[in-house]
C-alpha positions as CSV (number, residue, x, y, z in Angstrom):
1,X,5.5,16.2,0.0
2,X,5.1,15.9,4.0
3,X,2.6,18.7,3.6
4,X,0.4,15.9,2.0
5,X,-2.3,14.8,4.2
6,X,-1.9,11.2,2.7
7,X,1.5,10.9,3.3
8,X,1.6,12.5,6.3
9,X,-1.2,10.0,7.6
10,X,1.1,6.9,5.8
11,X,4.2,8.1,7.8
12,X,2.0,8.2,11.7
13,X,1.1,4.9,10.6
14,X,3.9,2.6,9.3
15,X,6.3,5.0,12.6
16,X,3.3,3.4,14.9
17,X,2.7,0.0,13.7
18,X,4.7,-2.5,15.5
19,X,6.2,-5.3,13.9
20,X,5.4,-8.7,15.5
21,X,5.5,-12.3,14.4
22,X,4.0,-14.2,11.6
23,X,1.0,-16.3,13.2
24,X,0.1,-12.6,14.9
25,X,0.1,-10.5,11.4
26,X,-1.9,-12.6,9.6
27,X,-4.5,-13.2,12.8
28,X,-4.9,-9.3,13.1
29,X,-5.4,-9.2,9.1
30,X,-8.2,-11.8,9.4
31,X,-9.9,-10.9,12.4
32,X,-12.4,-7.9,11.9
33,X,-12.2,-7.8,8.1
34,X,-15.7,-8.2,6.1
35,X,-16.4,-10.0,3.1
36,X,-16.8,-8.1,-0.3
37,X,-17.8,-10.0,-2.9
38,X,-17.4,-6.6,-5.7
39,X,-14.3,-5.5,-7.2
40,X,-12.2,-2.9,-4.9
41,X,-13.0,0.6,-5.7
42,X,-9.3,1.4,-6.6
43,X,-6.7,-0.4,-8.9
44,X,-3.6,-1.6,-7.4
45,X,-0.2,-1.4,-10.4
46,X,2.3,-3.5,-10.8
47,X,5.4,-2.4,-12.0
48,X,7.5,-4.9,-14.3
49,X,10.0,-2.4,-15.9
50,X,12.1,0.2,-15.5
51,X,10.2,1.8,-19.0
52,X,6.9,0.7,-16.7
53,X,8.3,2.7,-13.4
54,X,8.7,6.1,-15.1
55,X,5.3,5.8,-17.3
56,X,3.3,4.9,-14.2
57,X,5.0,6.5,-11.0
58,X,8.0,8.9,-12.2
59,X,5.3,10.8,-14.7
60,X,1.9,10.1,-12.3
61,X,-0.2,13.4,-11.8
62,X,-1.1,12.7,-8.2
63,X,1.8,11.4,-5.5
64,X,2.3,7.2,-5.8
65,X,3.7,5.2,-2.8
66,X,5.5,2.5,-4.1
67,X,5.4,-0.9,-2.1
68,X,9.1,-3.1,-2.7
69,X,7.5,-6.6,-2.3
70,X,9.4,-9.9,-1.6
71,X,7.8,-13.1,-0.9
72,X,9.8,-13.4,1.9
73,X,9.6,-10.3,3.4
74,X,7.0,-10.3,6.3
75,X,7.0,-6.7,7.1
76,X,6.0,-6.4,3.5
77,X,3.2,-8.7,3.9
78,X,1.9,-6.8,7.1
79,X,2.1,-3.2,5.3
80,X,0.5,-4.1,2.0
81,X,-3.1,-3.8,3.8
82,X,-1.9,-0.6,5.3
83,X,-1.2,0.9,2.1
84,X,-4.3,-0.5,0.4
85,X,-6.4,1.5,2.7
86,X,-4.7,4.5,2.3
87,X,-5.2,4.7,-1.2
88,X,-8.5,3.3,-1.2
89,X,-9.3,6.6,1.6
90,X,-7.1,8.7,-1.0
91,X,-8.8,7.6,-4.3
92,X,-8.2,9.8,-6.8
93,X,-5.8,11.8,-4.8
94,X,-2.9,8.8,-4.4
95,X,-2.1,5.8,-6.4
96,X,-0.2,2.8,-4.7
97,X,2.1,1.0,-7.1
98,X,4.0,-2.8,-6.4
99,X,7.2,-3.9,-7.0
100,X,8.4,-7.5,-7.1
């Protein structure tokens, strides 16, 4: 699985990102980003079930990250861009799947 170009490239990033407050995360998301007013070219799952969790990432054909989510969390909030652009760079090749 670390042979995975994808992964491998998920791994330098989330090891290299540093975590810093609130007010800065969602400044940084913000500044540089461009407005798209079409749908995003890949699809985003949720998972709701433990039946949903094998169907869609246990028994998935290509490699799925899946991102644990909690309101809360603020590291959570600052990698969920992260990992939408990997799969979005991967499409086809990786799926990205979200647990609340």
């Amino acid at each position: 699985m670390l042979n995975n170009p994808a992964v491998r490239s998920l791994l330098q990033q989330v090891v290299a990102k540093p975590v810093v407050g609130r007010h800065a995360q969602q400044l940084a998301c913000t500044v540089g980003r461009n407005f798209h007013s079409s749908e995003p070219a890949m699809e985003i799952f949720m998972v709701n079930s433990e039946d949903d969790f094998k169907n869609k990432v246990m028994r998935s054909p290509v490699p799925v990250i899946v991102n644990f989510h909690a309101e809360w969390c603020e590291p959570c909030h600052s990698l969920k861009p992260l990992l939408e652009k990997i799969a979005q760079e991967n499409e086809g090749h990786l799926h990205l799947a979200e647990v609340w």
